[in-house]
N, C-alpha and C positions, 0 to 999 in steps of 0.2 A: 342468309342474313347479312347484312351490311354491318360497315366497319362495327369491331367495340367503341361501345361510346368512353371506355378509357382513355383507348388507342385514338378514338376521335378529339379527346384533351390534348393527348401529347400531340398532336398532330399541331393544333391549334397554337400549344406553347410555341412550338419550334418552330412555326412562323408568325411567332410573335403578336399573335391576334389575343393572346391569353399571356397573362403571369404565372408562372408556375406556384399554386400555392397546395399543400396536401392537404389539407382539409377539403376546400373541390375537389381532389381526385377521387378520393375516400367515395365522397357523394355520387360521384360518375359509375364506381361499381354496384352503390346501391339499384341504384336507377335502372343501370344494368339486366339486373334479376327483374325487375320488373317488365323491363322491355321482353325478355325473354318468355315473360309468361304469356303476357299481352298477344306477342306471336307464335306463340304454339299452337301448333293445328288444335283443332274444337274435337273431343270427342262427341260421337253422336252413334245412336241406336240404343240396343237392348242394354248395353253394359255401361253405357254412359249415366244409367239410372246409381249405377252403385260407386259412381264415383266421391270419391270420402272431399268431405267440404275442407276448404282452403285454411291452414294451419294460421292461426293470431297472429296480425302483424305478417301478414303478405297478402293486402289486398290496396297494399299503397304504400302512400311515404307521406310523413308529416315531414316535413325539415323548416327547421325555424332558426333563428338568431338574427343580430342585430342586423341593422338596415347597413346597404352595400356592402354585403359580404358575398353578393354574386348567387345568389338564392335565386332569383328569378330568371337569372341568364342559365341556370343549369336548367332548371327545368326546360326551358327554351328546345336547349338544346335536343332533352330527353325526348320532348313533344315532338318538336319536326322530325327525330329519325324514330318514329314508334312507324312503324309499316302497317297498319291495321286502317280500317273503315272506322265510321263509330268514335270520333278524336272528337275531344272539344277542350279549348284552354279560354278562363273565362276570370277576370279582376272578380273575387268573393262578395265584395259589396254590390258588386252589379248584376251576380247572379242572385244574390237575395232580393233585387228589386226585380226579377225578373218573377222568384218564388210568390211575391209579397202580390204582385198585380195578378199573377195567373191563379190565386188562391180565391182572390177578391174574384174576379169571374167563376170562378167553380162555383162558390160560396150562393152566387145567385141562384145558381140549379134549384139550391136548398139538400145537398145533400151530406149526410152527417157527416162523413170526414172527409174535408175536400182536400188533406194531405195526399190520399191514397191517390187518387187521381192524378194528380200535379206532378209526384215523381214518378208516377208508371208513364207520363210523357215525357218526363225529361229522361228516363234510362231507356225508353225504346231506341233498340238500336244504337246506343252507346255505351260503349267497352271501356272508353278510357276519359274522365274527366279530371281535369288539372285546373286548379284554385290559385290566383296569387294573392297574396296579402291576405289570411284569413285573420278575421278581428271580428269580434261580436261585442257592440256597442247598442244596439238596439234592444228593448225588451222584445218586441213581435220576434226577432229573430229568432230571437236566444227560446225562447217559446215553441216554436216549430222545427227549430234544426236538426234537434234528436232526432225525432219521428222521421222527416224527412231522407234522414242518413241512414236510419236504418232499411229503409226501404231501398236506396237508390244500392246499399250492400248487400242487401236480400238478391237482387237483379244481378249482382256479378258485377257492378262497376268497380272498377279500378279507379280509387284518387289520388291523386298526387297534391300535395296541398304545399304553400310557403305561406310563412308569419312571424313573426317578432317575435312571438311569445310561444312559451312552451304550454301547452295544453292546459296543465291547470292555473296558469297565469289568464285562460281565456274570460271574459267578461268578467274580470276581481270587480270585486268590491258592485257589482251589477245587482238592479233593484229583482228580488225574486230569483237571488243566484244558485237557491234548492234544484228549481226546477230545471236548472242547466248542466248541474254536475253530470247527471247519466249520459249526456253526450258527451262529455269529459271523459269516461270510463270507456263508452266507444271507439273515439278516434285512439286510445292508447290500447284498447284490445285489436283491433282491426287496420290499425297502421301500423308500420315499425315508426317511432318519432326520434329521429336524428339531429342534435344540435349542429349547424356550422358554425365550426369556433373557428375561423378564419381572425386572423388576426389584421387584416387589412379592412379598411371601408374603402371601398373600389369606388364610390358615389363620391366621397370624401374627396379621395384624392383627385378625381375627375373635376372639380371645382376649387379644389386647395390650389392656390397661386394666381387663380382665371381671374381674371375681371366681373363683376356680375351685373355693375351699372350703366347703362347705356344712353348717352346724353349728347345731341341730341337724337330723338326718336325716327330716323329716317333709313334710309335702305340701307344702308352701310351698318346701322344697328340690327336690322331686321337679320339679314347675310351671318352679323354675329350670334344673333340668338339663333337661327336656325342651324347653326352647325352644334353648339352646346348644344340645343335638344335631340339633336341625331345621334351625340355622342352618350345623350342619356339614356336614350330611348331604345337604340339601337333601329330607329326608322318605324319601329312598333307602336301603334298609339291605338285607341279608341274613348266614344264617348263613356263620360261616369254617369249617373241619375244617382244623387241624394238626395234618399226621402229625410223634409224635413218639415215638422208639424202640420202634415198631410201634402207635402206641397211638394214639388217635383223639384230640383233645383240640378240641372243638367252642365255638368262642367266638359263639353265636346271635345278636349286632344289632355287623354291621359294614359299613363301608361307606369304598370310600377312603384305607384307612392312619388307619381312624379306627373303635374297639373300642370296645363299652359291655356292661359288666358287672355281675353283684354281689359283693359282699364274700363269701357264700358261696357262688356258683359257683367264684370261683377258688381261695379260703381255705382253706373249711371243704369242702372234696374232697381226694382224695389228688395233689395234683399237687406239685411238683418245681421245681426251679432249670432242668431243662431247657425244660422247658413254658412258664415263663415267659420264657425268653430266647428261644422260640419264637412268641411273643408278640411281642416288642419285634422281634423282625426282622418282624414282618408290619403294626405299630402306630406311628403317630406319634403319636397322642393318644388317652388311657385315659379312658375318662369309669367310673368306680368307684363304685358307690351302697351304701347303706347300712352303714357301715365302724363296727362295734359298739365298745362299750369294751372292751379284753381285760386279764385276769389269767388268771390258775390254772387258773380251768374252763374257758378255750377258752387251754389255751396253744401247741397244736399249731399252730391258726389262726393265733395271734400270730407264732407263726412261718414259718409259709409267708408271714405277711402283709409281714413286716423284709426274707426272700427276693426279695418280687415287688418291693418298693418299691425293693429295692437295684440287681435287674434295670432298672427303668424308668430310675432314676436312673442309672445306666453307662448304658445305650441312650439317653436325653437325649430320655425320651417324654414328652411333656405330660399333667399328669394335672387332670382333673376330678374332684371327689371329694363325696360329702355323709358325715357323719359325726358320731355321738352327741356328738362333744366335738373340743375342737381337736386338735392335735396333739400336743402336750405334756400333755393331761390324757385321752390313753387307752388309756395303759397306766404305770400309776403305784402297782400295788402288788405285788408277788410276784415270784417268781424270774422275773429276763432285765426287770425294769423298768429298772436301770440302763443295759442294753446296748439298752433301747430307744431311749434320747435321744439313740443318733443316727439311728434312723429319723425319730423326729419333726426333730431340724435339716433330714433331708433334706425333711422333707413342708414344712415354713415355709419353705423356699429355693427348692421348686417351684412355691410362689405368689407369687415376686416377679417380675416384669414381667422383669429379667436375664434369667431362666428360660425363660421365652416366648421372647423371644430366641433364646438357646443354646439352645433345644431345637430351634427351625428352621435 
C-alpha cells in the first residue's frame, strides 16, 4: 500500500503546499479507512457467500461544511491515491444530468422501472464513486435519488460525497420534501457524515487582498485570470449542463462551485433570469471575461448583462471580471444608461475586500 494519506498531509504541510489545519487532518484518517477497504483483496468462492454485510456508516463519507474549508481538495486527494480500477469523481449536478437524460432514453424502451436499469450501468464495474458539491434543488432529482442510491449501495459502491449542508439540511423547504426524507435516513445510515469545522475559508483567503477587476480586457488580463483560476482550480476543470426549463444550459470550464465564462456565452445568447439563478445555485465564484462597453447596438446584452450581475449579487457570488472599461464607464450613453449605475455600484462593491467576505 502507498504512503498514509495522513502521512501524505503532513508531507504536503512541511513542504508547504498545505496549511496545517486539524480539522483536515482528522478527515485524512477518515478517508483513510475507506481507502483501506476499497483495497483489500475481494473475497471470492464458496465462503464469500457468508460474508456478513458492511456495518452502518462504512460504505462512505458524507463530509460537509461551509464552502472553502478544503472539502473538495481532500477528497482530491483521497481519489488519486485510491489504487483500485472501477474510480470515478464526478460534480453531483452533472451526474444528475447525466441520471435525468439516461432515464429519458430507458424510459422510451417503455419499461416499468427505468431506475433499475440506469444504476446497474452506472455501478457495473465501479467500486468507488466520489460526488463534489451534493445539493438537491430539483424536484426530478429529489424524486429519484432514493431509489437510485439504493441500488448503486446494493452493488457495493463505495461514495464519498462533499456539500455545504448537512444531510437533513438537503432540499429544506423543497416542493414534495416527504418524498425526499427516506434518502435523508439513507445517506446517514450508510455513510459516516462528518462536518469540517475548519475554521479558515481557504477560497476566501485565496481572493482576500487579490484584485478581481481587470481593465483593460487584453492579454496581460487574460495572464491574470488564468493564474487565479489555476490557483482555484487547482488546473482541474470540466464542463457543467444545467437543466433549466427543459433546456440545456452548458456552462464549459468549471470546477468546485467555481464557473468561468465569457461575456458572450452568457450575454450575448438568449438566456434568462432563470438560467442565471441556475448558475448562482451551482457557483460560488464567477470568473467573467471579456465584458465589452455597451449602448444601443448591443443593448439586449446590456441587459441580460444588469440581470446576471443582479442574480450574482442576491446569490452573494464572487465575481472575477476583465473588462473594456471600469465600471462606471461602460455603459454611459443611450437608453437604460441611467438605470445602469446601479449595476456598476454593485460591480465596485464586489471588489471591496467586505465583499469577499460576505460572499463566503
Amino acid at each position: 500500500m502507498s504512503q498514509h494519506l495522513t502521512a501524505l498531509y503532513d508531507t504536503r504541510v512541511a513542504e508547504g503546499l498545505l496549511r496545517p489545519d486539524p480539522a483536515q487532518r482528522q478527515v485524512m484518517a477518515l478517508l483513510e479507512q475507506a481507502r483501506e477497504r476499497l483495497e483489500a483483496p475481494e473475497r471470492k468462492g464458496f465462503l464469500a457467500r457468508f460474508r456478513k454485510a458492511e456495518p452502518m456508516g462504512q460504505q462512505g463519507l458524507y463530509l460537509w461544511g461551509g464552502v472553502g474549508r478544503g472539502k473538495s481538495m481532500l477528497m482530491d486527494l483521497f481519489f488519486q491515491h485510491v489504487a483500485i480500477p472501477g474510480k470515478r469523481r464526478v460534480h453531483f449536478h452533472a451526474f444528475m444530468q447525466e441520471v435525468q437524460a439516461a432515464l429519458h432514453e430507458v424510459r422510451k424502451t417503455g419499461v416499468d422501472d427505468a431506475i433499475k436499469p440506469v444504476a446497474a450501468k452506472i455501478a457495473d464495474g465501479l467500486k468507488l464513486l466520489c460526488f463534489d458539491e451534493m445539493q438537491i434543488t430539483d424536484i426530478a432529482d429529489a424524486m429519484i435519488v432514493g431509489r437510485l442510491f439504493e441500488h448503486l449501495f446494493e452493488a457495493g459502491v463505495v461514495i464519498v460525497t462533499t456539500s455545504n449542508r448537512h444531510p437533513k439540511d438537503l432540499y429544506k423547504n423543497g416542493l414534495n420534501r416527504q418524498v425526499f426524507v427516506p434518502f435523508i435516513d439513507l445517506l446517514q445510515d450508510r455513510l459516516a457524515v462528518h462536518e469540517l469545522a475548519a475554521d479558515t475559508d481557504y477560497r476566501q483567503d485565496r481572493l482576500a487582498g487579490e484584485r478581481v477587476w481587470f481593465t483593460p480586457a487584453d492579454a496581460a488580463a487574460k495572464t491574470a485570470i488564468d493564474l487565479i483560476w489555476s490557483d482555484l482550480t487547482g488546473g482541474r476543470e470540466e464542463p457543467l449542463v444545467l437543466e433549466v426549463k427543459g433546456r440545456a444550459v452548458t456552462i464549459p470550464r468549471f470546477w468546485a462551485g467555481q464557473a468561468r465564462a465569457t461575456f458572450a456565452a452568457l450575454c450575448g445568447t438568449a438566456l434568462g433570469p432563470a438560467d442565471y439563478l441556475a448558475l448562482v445555485g451551482a457557483a460560488k465564484i464567477l470568473v467573467l471575461e471579456d465584458i465589452p462597453v455597451m449602448g444601443p447596438a448591443n443593448a439586449n446584452e446590456a441587459k441580460r448583462f444588469v440581470t446576471l450581475i443582479d442574480a450574482l449579487y442576491e446569490g452573494h457570488v464572487q465575481l472575477v471580471a476583465s473588462a473594456a472599461a471600469e465600471p462606471e464607464a461602460l455603459y454611459t450613453k443611450g437608453t437604460g444608461a441611467f438605470e445602469f449605475e446601479r449595476t456598476a455600484s454593485r460591480l465596485r462593491e464586489m471588489q471591496g475586500a467586505e465583499w469577499v467576505t460576505a460572499s463566503h
